[in-house]
C-alpha positions in Angstrom: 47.8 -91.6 -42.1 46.9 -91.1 -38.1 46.8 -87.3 -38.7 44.8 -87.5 -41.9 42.2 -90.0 -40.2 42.0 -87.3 -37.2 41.7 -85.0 -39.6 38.9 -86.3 -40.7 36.7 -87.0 -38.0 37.4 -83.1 -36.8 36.3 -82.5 -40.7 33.1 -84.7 -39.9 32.9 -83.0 -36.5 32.7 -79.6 -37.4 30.1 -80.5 -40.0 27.4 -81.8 -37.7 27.3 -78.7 -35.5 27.5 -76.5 -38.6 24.5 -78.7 -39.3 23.0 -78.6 -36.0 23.5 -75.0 -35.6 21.5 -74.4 -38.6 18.7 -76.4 -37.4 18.6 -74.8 -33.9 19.0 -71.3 -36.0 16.3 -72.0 -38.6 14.0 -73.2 -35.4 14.5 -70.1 -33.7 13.8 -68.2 -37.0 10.3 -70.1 -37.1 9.9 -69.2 -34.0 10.7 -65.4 -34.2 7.7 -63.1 -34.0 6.9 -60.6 -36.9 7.5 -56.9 -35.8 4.7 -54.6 -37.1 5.5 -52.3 -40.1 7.7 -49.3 -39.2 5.6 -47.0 -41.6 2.7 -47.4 -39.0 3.2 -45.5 -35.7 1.4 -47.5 -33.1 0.7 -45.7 -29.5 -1.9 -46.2 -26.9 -2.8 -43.6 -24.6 -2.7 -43.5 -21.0 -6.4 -44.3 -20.7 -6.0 -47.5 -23.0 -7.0 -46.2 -26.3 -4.7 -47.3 -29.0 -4.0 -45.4 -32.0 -2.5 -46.1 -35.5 -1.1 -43.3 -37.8 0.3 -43.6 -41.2 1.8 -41.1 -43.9 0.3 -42.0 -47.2 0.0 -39.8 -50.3 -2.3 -42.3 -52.3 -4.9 -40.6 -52.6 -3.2 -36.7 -52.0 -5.8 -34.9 -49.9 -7.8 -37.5 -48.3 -7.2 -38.9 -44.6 -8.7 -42.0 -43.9 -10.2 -42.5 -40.1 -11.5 -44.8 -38.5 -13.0 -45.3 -34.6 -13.3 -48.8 -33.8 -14.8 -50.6 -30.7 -13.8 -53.9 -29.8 -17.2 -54.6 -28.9 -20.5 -55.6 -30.7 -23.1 -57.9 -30.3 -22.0 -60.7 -28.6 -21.5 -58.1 -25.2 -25.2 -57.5 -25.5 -27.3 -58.8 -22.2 -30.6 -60.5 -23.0 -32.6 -57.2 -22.6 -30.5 -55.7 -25.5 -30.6 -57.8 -28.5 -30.0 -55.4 -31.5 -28.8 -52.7 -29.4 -25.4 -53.2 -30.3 -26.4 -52.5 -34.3 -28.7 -50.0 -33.0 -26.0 -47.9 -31.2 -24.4 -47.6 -34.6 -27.3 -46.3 -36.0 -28.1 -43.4 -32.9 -24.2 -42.1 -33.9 -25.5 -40.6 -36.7 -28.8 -39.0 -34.6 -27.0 -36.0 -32.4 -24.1 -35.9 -30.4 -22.9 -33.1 -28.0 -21.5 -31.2 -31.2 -23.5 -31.8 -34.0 -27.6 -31.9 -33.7 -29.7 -34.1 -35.5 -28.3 -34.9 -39.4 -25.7 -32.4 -39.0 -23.0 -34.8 -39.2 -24.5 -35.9 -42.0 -24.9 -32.5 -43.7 -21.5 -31.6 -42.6 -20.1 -34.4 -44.3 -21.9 -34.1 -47.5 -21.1 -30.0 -47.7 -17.3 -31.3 -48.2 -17.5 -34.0 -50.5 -18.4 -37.1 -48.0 -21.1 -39.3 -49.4 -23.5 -40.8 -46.9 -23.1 -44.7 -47.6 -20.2 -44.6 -50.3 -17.8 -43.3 -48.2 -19.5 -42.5 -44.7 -20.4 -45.4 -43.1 -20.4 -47.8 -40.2 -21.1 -51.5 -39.5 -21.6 -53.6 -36.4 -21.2 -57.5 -36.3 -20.9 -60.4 -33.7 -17.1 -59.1 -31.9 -16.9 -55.4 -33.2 -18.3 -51.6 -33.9 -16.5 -50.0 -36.7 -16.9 -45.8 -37.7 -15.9 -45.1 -41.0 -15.2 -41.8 -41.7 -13.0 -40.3 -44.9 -11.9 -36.4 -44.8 -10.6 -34.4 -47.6 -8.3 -31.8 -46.1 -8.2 -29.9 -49.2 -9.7 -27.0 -46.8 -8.7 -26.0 -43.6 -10.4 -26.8 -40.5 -11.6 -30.0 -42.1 -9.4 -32.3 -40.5 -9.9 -30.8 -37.0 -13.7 -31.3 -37.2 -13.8 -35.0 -38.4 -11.9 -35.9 -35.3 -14.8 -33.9 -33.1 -17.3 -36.2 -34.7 -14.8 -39.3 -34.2 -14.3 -38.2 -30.8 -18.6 -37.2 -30.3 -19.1 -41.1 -32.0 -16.5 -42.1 -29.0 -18.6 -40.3 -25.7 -20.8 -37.8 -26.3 -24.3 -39.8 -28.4 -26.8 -37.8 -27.1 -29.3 -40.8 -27.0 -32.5 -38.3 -26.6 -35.2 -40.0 -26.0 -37.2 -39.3 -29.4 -34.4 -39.9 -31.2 -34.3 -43.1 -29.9 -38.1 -43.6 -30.9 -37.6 -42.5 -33.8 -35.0 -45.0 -34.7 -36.9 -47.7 -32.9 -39.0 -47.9 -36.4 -36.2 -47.8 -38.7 -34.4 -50.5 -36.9 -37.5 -52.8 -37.2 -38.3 -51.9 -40.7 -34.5 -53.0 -41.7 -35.2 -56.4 -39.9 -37.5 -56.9 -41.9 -36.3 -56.1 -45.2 -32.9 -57.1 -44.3 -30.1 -55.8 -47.0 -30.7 -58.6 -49.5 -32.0 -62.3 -49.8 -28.6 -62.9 -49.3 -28.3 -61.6 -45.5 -31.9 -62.8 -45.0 -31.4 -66.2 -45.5 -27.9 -66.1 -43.5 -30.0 -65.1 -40.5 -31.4 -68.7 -40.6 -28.0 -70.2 -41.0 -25.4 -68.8 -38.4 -27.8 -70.2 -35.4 -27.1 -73.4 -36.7 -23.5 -73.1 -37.4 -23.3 -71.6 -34.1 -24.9 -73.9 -32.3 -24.5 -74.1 -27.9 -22.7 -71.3 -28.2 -24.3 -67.3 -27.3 -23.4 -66.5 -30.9 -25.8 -68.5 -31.9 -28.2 -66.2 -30.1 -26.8 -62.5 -30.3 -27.1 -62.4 -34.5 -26.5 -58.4 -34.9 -29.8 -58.0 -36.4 -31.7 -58.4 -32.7 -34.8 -59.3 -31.5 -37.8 -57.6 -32.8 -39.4 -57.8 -29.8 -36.7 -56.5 -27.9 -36.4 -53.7 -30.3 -40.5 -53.0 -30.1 -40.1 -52.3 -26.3 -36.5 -51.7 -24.8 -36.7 -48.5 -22.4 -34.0 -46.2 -23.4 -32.0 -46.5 -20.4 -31.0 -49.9 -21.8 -29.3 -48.3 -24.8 -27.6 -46.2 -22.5 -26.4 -48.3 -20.6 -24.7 -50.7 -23.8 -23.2 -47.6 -25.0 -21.8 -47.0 -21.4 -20.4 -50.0 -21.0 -18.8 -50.9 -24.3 -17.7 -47.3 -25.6 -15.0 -46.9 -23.4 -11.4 -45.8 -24.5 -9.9 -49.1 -23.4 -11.8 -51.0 -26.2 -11.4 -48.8 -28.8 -8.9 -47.9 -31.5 -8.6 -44.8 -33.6 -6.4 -45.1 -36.8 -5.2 -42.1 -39.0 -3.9 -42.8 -42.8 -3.7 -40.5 -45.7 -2.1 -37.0 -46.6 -1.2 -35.9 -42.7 1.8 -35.0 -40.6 2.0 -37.9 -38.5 2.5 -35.8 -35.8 -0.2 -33.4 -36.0 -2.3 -36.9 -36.0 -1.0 -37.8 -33.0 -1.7 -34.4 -31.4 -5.0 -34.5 -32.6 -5.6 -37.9 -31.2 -4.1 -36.8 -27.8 -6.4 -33.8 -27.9 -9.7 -35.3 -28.8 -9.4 -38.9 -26.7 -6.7 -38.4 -23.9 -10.0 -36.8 -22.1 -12.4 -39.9 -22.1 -12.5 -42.6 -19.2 -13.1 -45.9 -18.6 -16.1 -46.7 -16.4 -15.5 -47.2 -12.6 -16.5 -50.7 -12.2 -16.0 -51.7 -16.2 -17.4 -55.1 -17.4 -15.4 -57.7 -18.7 -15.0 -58.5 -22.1 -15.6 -61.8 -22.5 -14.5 -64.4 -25.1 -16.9 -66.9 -26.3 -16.6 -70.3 -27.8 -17.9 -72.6 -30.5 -18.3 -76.1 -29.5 -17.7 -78.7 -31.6 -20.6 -80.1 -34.0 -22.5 -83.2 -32.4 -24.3 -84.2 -35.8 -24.3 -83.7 -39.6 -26.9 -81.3 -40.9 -28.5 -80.1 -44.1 -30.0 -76.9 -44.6 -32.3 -75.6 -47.4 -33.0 -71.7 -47.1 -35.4 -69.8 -49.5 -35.8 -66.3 -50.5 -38.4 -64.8 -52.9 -35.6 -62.8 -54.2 -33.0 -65.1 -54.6 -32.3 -65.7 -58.0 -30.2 -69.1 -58.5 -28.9 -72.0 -56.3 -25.8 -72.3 -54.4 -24.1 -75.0 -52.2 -21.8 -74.2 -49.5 -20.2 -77.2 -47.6 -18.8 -76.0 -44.1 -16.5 -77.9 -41.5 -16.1 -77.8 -37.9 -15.4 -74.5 -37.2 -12.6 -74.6 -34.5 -10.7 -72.1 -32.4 -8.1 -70.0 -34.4 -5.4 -67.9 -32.5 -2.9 -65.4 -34.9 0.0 -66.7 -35.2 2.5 -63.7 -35.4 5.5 -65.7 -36.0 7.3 -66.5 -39.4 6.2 -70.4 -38.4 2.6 -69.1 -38.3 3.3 -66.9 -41.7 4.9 -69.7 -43.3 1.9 -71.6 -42.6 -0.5 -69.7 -44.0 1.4 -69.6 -46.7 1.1 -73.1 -47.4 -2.9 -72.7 -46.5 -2.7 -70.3 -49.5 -0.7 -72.6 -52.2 -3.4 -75.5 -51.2 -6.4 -72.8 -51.7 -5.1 -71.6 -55.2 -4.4 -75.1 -56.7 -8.2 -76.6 -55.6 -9.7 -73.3 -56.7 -7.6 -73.8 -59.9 -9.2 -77.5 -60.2 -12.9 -76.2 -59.5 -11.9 -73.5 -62.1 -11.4 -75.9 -64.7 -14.4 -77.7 -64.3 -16.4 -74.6 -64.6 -14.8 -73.9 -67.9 -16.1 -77.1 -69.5 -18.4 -77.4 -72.1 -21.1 -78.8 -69.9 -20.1 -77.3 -66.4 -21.7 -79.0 -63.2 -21.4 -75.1 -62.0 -21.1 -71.4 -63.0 -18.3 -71.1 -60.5 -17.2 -72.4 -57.2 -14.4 -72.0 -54.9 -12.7 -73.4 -51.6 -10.8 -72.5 -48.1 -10.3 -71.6 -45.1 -12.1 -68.6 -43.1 -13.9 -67.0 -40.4 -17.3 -66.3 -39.3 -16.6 -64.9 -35.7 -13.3 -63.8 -33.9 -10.9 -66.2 -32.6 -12.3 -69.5 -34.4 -12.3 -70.7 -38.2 -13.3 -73.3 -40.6 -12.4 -75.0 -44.0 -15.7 -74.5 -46.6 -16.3 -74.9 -49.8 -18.9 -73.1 -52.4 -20.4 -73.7 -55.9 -23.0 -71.6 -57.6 -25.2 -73.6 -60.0 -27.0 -70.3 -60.9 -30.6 -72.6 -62.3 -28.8 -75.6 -63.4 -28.6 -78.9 -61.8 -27.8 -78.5 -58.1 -27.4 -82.1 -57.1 -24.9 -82.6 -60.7 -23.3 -79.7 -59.0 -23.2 -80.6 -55.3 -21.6 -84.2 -56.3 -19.3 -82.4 -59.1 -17.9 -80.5 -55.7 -18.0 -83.5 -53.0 -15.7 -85.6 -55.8 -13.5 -83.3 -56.7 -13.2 -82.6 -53.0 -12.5 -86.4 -52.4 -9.7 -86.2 -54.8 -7.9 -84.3 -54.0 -8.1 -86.3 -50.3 -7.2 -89.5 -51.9 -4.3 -88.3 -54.0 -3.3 -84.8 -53.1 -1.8 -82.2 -55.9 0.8 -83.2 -58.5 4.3 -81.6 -58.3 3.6 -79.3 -61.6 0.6 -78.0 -60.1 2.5 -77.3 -56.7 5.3 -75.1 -59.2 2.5 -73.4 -60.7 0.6 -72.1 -57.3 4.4 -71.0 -56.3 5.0 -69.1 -59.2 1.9 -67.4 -59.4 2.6 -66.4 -55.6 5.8 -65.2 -56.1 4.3 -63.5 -59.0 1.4 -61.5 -57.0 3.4 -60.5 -54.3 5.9 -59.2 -56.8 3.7 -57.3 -58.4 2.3 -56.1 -55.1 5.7 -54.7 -53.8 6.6 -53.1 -57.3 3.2 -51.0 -56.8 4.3 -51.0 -53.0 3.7 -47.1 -53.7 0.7 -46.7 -55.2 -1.5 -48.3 -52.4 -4.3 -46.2 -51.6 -5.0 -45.6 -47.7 -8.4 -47.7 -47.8 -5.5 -50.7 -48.0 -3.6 -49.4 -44.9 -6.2 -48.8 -42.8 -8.3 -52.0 -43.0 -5.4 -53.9 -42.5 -4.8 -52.3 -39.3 -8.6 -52.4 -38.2 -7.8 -56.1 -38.6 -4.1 -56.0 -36.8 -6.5 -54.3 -33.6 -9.3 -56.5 -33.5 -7.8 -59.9 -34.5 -3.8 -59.4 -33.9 -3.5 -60.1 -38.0 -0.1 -59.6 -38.6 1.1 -56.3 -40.3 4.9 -56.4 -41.3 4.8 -54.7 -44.5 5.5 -55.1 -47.6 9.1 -55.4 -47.8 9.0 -57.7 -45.1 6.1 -59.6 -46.7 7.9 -59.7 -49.8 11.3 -60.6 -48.2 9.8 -63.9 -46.3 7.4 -64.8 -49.7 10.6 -65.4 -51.5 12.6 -67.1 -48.8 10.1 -69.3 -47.7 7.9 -70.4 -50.6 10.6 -72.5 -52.5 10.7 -74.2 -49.5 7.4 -75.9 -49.1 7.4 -79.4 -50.3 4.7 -81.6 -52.2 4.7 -83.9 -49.1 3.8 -80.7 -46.4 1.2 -79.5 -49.4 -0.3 -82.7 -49.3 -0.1 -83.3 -45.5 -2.1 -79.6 -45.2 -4.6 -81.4 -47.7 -4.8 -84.1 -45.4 -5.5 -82.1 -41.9 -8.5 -80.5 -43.7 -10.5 -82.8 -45.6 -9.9 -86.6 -44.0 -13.0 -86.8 -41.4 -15.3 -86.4 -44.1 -17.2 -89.3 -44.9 -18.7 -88.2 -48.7 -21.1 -91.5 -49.7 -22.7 -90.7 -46.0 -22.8 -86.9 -46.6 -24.7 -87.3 -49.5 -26.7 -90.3 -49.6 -27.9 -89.7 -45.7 -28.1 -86.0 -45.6 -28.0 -84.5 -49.1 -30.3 -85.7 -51.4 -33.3 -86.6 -49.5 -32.7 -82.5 -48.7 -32.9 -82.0 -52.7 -35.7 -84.0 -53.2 -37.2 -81.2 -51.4 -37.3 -78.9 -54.1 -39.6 -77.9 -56.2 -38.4 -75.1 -58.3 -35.3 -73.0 -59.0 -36.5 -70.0 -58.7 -35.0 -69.8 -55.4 -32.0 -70.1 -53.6 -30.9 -72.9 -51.8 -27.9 -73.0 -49.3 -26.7 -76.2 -48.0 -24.8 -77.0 -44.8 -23.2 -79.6 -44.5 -20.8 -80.5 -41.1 -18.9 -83.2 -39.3 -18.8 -84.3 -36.3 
C-alpha cells in the first residue's frame, strides 16, 4: 500500500510539471516573434536602402514596383507646408533621364495608364511611387528601374517647372479630390489636436505654396529622399536575382546626406474635452455619422501574442458589424449601412470608431440607433452562438484565402510589404497565417471576447454624448442636402 501511495504522489508529481511545462511552453510560444515570409527576399544595401523581391506569376508579364520614402509631411519645416505633396507631383516634371512628360509618354507607349496604374501618393508619415511594368518586351524592365532610381535622386527641380506646378498645386487645394477629402481637411486638425499633425495636413498652406522660393523644395527633397529612408520592392514575373542585380545597379550608387536630419516620431496627446463636429460640402450628397475614440499610441506587435490578439480584435469587429448589419436590413432601417473598429489615421497610434450612413433619412434616429446598439453590446457583450459564428466564418475566409494561396495577384504582395516597411505589419505568409488561424481561433473564449468589448467601449458615457454634445449639434441643420460628419471623443 506504501509503494502504491508513493506511487501516487510521483503520478501527481509528474503531472504538475507536465502541466507547468506546458504553461511555460505555451508562454514562450506567445511570446515568439513571427519570421517574415520566406517567398519574400528581404536585403538592404550598404547605404541603408532596403529592398523586397518576390517571384509571382499572377499576373504573367507584369512586375510590380514600388519606391517608397519613409517620409512625408509631417518632416516638413514651417516654410514648407505642401512641399512634401508637392515633391510627388515635380517626379513626374523631368528627371536627369527623362525630360518633361517623358516618363509619362514612356509609360503610356507600353501599356502604363497615367492614374490607373501609374501613380503616387503622399500622406502625414510617407511618399509612395507606384509604378507597374509589363516585361512583355525587352528593355522594359531595365528602364522602369531608371525612372525608380531618377524618382529616388535625380528630380531636376528647374525652376519653371516648379512654377509651373505652383498653379496646379493651388488649383487641387482648392478643388480638393471630392467633398469627401474636403470636408476631412476640417476634421484631422481636430482629431489631431496639440500635436504637429494637426498642422502638417498633406494638402499645405496656400500661402506657402503662392510664395515658397525653389530652394525650399530642394532642400525637402534633399533631406528626405535619401537611400536610408527609402524602400524599393520588386513583385511579379522576374528572376529574383536579376531584381536584385537591378536594385544593386540602380541604388547601391546614392548617398545619404553628410549631416542627415533626424526622423522624428510625433505624438497624439490624449483628448482634454468631448467635441462635436458638423462639416458641409455643396457636393455631398447624404449624411453620415462617425463616432471616434481616443486615438492612442499603437506599436506592431510581431509576436503570435500580438497576432492572436488581433485576432480576437477581428472576431469582436465581425460580430458588432454583424449586429449593425441587421439593423440595416430592417424594414424601417435607422441607417443605409454602418460599421465599427479599430484603425489608423497616422503611423504609430490608433483608435476604436464607429460609422453609419443615413444617406437623407433621419440622422439623429440613426446616430441613437448607433450609440444603443453600441451600449449593448457594453452592458452585455456577445452571446456564445454569435462568438461560433464569427469563428467559423474566420476559419472560413482564411481557408478560402490559402486554397487560392496561388492565384494572388502581385498588387496583394506588394502592398502588404509597403505596409511590413513603413509600419513593421507583420508578413508571415499564408501558410503560416493559415497555420496560427486554425490553432489559435478555437481558443478564444466568450469571457476574453467580452473582456476586448470591455477595453474599448467602457469610458463612454452615451446619455452625456448625446444629450450635451449631439443634438444641440443637429438642431443645427437645416437641410439634407449635405453631408454631415460627426465627432464625437472622450476624454
Amino acid at each position: 500500500m506504501k509503494e502504491i501511495s508513493r506511487f501516487r504522489k510521483f503520478l501527481l508529481m509528474v503531472l504538475f510539471l507536465v502541466t507547468q511545462l506546458g504553461t511555460v511552453l505555451a508562454q514562450q510560444s506567445m511570446d515568439a516573434v513571427l519570421p517574415p515570409d520566406p517567398s519574400v527576399k528581404i536585403g538592404k544595401l550598404p547605404n541603408g536602402l532596403t529592398y523586397y523581391i518576390r517571384s509571382n506569376k499572377m499576373p504573367e508579364n507584369k512586375v510590380e514596383l514600388r519606391l517608397v520614402i519613409n517620409a512625408g509631411s509631417i518632416n516638413e519645416d514651417d516654410d514648407q507646408l505642401g512641399l512634401a505633396h508637392m515633391a510627388e507631383h515635380m517626379a513626374f516634371n523631368g528627371t536627369k533621364n527623362f525630360k518633361k512628360n517623358e516618363i509619362v509618354s514612356f509609360l503610356q507607349d507600353i501599356g502604363v495608364g497615367f492614374g490607373n496604374d501609374l501613380n503616387a501618393y503622399t500622406s502625414f508619415d510617407e511618399t509612395v511611387y507606384m509604378l507597374p511594368i509589363p516585361t512583355d518586351k525587352p528593355g522594359n524592365l531595365e528602364k522602369g528601374f531608371q525612372v525608380l532610381e531618377d524618382w529616388a535622386h535625380q528630380v531636376t527641380y528647374l525652376d519653371e517647372d516648379i512654377e509651373t506646378e505652383r498653379a496646379i498645386i493651388l488649383e487641387e487645394s482648392r478643388l480638393g479630390k471630392g467633398a469627401q477629402d474636403r470636408m476631412m481637411r476640417q476634421i484631422y486638425p481636430a482629431l489631431f489636436a496639440g500635436s504637429k499633425y494637426a498642422v502638417r495636413l498633406p494638402i499645405g498652406s496656400e500661402q506657402v505654396i503662392k510664395s515658397f522660393k525653389p530652394d525650399v523644395i530642394r532642400r525637402f527633397y534633399k533631406d528626405w529622399y535619401r537611400p536610408n529612408l527609402m524602400a524599393v520592392l520588386v513583385v511579379g514575373d522576374v528572376e529574383p536575382a536579376m531584381a536584385e542585380q537591378l536594385i544593386r545597379k540602380h541604388f547601391e550608387g546614392l548617398k545619404n546626406p553628410a549631416n542627415e536630419r533626424k526622423r522624428e516620431t510625433v505624438k497624439i496627446p490624449g483628448y482634454l474635452k468631448e467635441e462635436a463636429i458638423v462639416v458641409t460640402d455643396k457636393e455631398a450628397t447624404g449624411y453620415s455619422i462617425t463616432l471616434n475614440y481616443p486615438i492612442s499610441s499603437a506599436e506592431e506587435d510581431k509576436t503570435v501574442g500580438g497576432y492572436r490578439r488581433n485576432l480576437v480584435r477581428q472576431l469582436f469587429s465581425s460580430m458588432l458589424n454583424q449586429r449593425l448589419q441587421e439593423l440595416a436590413q430592417q424594414a424601417n432601417p435607422p441607417f443605409v449601412g454602418a460599421g465599427a473598429g479599430y484603425g489608423a489615421f497616422v503611423r504609430g497610434h490608433e483608435n476604436f470608431r464607429a460609422v453609419a450612413v443615413v444617406g437623407t433619412g433621419d440622422i439623429k434616429k440613426g446616430l441613437e440607433a448607433l450609440t444603443t446598439e453600441l451600449e449593448r453590446v457594453n452592458k452585455f457583450g456577445f452571446t456564445a452562438s454569435e462568438l461560433d459564428r464569427a469563428k467559423k466564418s474566420m476559419l472560413s475566409s482564411m481557408e478560402r484565402s490559402y486554397n487560392n494561396r496561388d492565384k494572388t495577384e502581385s498588387q496583394v504582395w506588394v502592398d502588404e510589404y509597403v505596409r511590413n516597411f513603413l509600419t513593421g505589419e507583420t508578413i508571415p505568409g499564408i501558410e503560416k497565417e493559415f497555420a496560427l488561424v486554425k490553432e489559435l481561433v478555437p481558443g478564444i473564449s466568450l469571457e476574453e471576447l467580452n473582456a476586448t468589448v470591455k477595453n474599448a467601449l467602457a469610458k463612454v458615457h452615451w446619455q452625456k454624448t448625446i444629450n450635451w454634445y449631439m443634438l444641440p449639434v443637429l438642431n443645427q441643420m437645416q437641410t439634407p442636402v449635405y453631408l454631415h460628419q460627426l465627432i464625437c471623443w472622450q476624454s
